[in-house]
N, C-alpha and C positions, 0 to 999 in steps of 0.2 A: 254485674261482673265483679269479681274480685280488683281491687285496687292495692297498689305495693302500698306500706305504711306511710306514714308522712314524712317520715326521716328521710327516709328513701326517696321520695317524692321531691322533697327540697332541695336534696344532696344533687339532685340531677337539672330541677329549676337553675338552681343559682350559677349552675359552671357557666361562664363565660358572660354572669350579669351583673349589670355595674350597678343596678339602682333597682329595685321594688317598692313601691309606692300605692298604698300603703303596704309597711312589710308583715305588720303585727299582723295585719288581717290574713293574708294568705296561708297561717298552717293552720286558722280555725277555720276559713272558705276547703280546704282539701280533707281536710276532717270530717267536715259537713257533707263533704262531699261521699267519702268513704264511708258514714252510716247509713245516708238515704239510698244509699249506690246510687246518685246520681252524676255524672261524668260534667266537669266543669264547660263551661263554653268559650273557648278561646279564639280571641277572631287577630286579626292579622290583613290590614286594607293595601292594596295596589292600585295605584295609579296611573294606568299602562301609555305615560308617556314616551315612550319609545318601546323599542323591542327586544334590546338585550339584559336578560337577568345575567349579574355578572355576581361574584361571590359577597360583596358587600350585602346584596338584596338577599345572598342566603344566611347570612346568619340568624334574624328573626326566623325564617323560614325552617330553618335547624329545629330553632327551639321550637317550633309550633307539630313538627314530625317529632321532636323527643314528647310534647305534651299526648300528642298519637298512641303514642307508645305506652305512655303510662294508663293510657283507658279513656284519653278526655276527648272533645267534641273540637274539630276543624272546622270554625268558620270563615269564610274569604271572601273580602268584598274587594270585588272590581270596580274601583272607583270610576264606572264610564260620567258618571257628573260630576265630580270632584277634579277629576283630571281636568274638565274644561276649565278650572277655576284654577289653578296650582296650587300647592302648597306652598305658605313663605315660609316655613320651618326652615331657620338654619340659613338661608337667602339673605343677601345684605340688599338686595336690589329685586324686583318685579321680574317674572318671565317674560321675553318678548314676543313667544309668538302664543299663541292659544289654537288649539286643535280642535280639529269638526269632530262629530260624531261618525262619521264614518273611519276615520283615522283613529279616535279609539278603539271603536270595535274592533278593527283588524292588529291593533296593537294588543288588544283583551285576548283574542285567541293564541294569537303567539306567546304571548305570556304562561297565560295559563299550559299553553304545551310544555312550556320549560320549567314552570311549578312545578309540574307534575314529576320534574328528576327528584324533588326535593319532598314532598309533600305528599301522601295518600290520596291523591283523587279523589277514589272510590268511598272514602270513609269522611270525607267533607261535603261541609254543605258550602256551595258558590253562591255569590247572590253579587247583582250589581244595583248599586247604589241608585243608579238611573229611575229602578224601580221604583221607587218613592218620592224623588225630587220630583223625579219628571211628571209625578201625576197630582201636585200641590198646585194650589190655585195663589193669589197673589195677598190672600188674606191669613192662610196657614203659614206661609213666608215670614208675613210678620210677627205671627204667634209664635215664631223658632225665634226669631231674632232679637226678641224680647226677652231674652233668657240670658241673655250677658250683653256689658256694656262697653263701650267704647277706650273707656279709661283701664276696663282689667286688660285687653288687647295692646293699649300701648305700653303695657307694663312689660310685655315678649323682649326681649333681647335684639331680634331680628328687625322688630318695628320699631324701638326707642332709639336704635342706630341707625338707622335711613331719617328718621325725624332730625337727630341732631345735626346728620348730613345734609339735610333738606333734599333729599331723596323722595321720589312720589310712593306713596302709598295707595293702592288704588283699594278703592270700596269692595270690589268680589272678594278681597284678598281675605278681608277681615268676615266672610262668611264663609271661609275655609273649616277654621274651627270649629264652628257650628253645626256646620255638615257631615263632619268625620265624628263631631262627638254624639250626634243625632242616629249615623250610624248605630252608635254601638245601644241605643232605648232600643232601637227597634227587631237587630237580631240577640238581642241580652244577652250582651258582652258577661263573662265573668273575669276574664283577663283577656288585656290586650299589650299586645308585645310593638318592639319598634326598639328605635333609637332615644337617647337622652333628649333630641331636641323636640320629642313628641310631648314632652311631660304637659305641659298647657293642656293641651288638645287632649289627653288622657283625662287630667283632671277635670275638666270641663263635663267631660262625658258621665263623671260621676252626679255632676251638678243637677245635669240632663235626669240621667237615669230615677234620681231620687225626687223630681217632682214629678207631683201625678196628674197634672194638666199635661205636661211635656209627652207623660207616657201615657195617659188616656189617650192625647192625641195622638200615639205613636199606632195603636192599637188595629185600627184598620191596613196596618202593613208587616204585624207582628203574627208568626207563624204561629197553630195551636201548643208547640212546646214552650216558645217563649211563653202565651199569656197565660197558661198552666204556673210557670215558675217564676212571676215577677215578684213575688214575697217570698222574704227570710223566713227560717222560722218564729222569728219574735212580731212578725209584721208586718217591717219594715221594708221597703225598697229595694233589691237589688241596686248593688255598686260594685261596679268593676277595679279591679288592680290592675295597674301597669306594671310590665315585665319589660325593660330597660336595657339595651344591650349597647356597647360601646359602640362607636363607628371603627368602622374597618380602615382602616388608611390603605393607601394604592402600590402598585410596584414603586412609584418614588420615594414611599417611606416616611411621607410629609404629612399631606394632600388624602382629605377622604376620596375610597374610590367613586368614580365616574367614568362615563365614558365621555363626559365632554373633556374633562382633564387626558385623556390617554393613558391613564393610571391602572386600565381596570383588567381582570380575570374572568373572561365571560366564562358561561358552563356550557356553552353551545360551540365553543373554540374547539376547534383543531385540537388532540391529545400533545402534538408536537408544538401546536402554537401555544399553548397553555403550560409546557414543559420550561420553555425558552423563558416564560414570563416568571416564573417560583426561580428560576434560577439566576435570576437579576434580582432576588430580595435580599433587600438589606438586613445582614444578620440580627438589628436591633430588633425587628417586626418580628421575629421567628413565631416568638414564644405564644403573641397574641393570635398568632397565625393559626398553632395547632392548636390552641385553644378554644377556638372558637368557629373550624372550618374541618375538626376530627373530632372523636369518639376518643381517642385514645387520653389511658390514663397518665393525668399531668406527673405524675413519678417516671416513667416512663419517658416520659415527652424531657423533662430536664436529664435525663441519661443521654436522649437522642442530643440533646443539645450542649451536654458535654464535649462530645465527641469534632468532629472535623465540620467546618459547617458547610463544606459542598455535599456530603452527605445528609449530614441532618434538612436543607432542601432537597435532593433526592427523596428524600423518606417524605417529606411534607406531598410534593410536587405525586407523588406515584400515589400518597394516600386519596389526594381532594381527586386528580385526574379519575380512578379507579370510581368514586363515589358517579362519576356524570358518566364516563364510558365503559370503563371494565377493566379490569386488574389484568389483562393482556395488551391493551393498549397501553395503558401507564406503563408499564414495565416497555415497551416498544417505542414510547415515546422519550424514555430517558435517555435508554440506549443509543436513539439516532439523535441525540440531543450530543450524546459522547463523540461518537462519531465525528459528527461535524463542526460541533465547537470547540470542544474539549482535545479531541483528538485531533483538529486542524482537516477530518475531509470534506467530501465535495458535499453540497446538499445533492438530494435527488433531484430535484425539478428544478432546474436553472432555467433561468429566462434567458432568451435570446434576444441580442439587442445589431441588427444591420446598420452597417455603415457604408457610403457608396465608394465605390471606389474612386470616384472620379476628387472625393475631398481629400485623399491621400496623397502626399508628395515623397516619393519615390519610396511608395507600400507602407509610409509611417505618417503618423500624428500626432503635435504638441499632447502632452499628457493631459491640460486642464481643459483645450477642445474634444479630447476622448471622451472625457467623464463627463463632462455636457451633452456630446454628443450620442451616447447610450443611454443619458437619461439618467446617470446613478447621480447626477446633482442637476440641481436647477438654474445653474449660473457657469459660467467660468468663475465667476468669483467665489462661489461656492467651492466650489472644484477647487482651485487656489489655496483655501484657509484648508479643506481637510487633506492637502497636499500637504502644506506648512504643519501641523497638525502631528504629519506622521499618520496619518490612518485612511491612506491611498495604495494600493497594491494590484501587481500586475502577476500571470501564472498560476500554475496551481501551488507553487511552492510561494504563495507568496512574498513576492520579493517586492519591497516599499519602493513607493513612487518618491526619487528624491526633489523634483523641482518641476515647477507646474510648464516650462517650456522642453520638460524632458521625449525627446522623442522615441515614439512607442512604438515599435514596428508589428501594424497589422497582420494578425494569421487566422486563417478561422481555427474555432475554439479557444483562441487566446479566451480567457479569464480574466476580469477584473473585479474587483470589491475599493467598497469605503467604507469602512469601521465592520464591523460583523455582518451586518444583516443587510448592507445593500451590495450585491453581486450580478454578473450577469457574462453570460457567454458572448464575445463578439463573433459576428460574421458577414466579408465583405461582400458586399453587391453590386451589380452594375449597375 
């Protein structure tokens, strides 16, 4: 196949990467690549510790569809053995729970269903890691683990600061790196993407890659294209570059996304749930935001962001929605977004919350046992502080709850809400 020039080639690597390592290598690896016409092999490993891709997990995923694009090779390993072991990258402290194989596998399929909004499928190779760990004997174990020692591992960031803590460092942890760098000998990484706190684990793989007991012994798990191409032309090894990309920080603007944080933007959300969450972003994140979750060109993107910034998130919020659902829902999801936040109406789907009649004294109820009692808080005392608060309201005009013994006089379809997003219709029962 024809490949775009290298210029062109770089110009579209680097948008949205903070670090290439090595850098010098990669316009002579895409060179190399454009005279043999051979298409680079770029892999990109998951971990299917849970189940929701949320947009953090797309940004390498981005780059690995724009690498698609320019002609190159998708590789994607399914870490079903690596997940049982966690990664500590970036971790101050050990995971708590460790997951069966059953629980990945059914994590692996979900996953991969929501890749696939991000990623060409059809033009990837999948491979799970399981494949090869899982068919080692206890003496090839120690032949991997003999390839680094103990002392480069506490050099990590992650582990030097649990040590100074006296935090436990457990033993699987420290053949994480190992694992994922062993990975990339055996499907012959030519670049591998991620976050800045991969760079170890990246480099390590080069380590890997360039000795040839590592890859001799890799060789009974190595496809016929890999051991076709494990020599340069002068020779030498194949070694992979890291392609670096920032961490995404969450709707709080702080805090990398996660869903353990509550920070995150799944691709599998609701177009309206997903609308509600861009439009809670703090105008600081904007810029990172379309940089690294659009195609749009960043000349462009600072015109957008001249302008008003409840627009410039509309424009972000209708851009990423459109990419997972479709430029009729984005545009559908903003709108009732206006509607009901912006504009002050009803949502559509109100919850209905009964109360009996028998707790009403003469048809009304103190305001703070209301809001307990529908559920929209979890306490009277709760109820109380977002009384005090100001962000307690009764009607569809909402009108502010002024004092937590205010009495409420029950109607059905009264209305009530606290702060934006907890609302609910009353109605009373026998």
């Amino acid at each position: 196949m024809s490949f775009p020039s290298v210029e062109d080639q770089l110009a579209l690597v680097r948008r949205g990467v903070v670090q290439i390592t090595p850098e010098d290598e990669l316009p002579r690896m895409l060179e190399t690549s454009r005279k043999c016409d051979r298409p680079l092999r770029v892999k990109y490993g998951i971990d299917p510790t849970g189940i929701d891709v949320h947009l953090g997990h797309t940004v390498p995923l981005r780059k690995m569809r724009q690498f698609q694009e320019l002609g190159h090779q998708a590789v994607i390993i399914i870490g079903n053995a690596t997940a049982m072991v966690g990664d500590p990258s970036g971790r101050d402290e050990a995971r708590k729970n460790r997951l069966t194989k059953e629980q990945v596998e059914q994590n692996a399929r979900d996953y991969l269903e929501q890749v696939g909004k991000v990623v060409d499928l059809d033009r990837a190779e999948i491979h799970r890691n399981g494949d090869w760990f899982g068919g080692m004997d206890f003496a090839q174990v120690l032949e991997l683990c003999g390839k680094t020692t103990v002392q480069q591992l506490l050099v990590r960031d992650n582990f030097r600061k649990r040590q100074q803590e006296e935090k436990p460092i457990y033993l699987l942890e420290c053949l994480y790196p190992v694992m994922q760098a062993f990975d990339s000998v055996v499907v012959g990484a030519d670049v591998e993407l991620g976050g800045t706190e991969q760079l170890y684990n990246f480099m390590l793989a080069r380590t890997l890659q360039s000795d040839p007991v590592t890859c001799a012994f890799a060789e009974q798990w190595m496809s016929e294209v890999v051991r076709g191409r494990r020599l340069e032309q002068d020779g030498s090894l194949v070694q992979q570059i890291g392609v670096m990309s920032p961490i995404l920080v969450g709707t709080d603007g702080t805090r990398r996304m996660g869903k353990s944080l509550g920070n995150y933007i799944g691709i599998s959300e609701a177009p309206l749930e997903m609308a509600k969450k861009f439009m809670q972003l703090s105008d600081d994140v904007m810029r990172t935001y379309y940089e690294l979750l659009t195609d749009l060109d960043m000349t462009d993107v600072d015109a957008i962001l001249a302008g008003h910034p409840k627009e410039a998130k509309q424009t972000l919020a209708k851009n990423v929605i459109a990419q997972y659902h479709d430029a009729t829902a984005a545009d559908a999801a903003i709108a009732e977004w206006e509607r009901q936040v912006a504009g002050g109406g009803l949502p559509e789907d109100i919850p209905t919350a009964e109360v009996p009649r028998a707790d009403l004294t003469d048809g009304a109820m103190p305001a703070a046992r209301l809001l307990k009692a529908t559920g929209l808080c979890n306490s009277t005392g709760d109820a109380r502080r977002s009384i005090q608060q100001g962000g307690a309201y009764l009607g569809k005009d909402k009108q502010r709850i002024e004092s937590h013994d205010q009495p409420i006089e029950i109607t059905d379809d009264l209305m009530l809400w606290v702060g934006k997003k907890r609302y609910c219709r009353v109605r009373v029962v026998e």
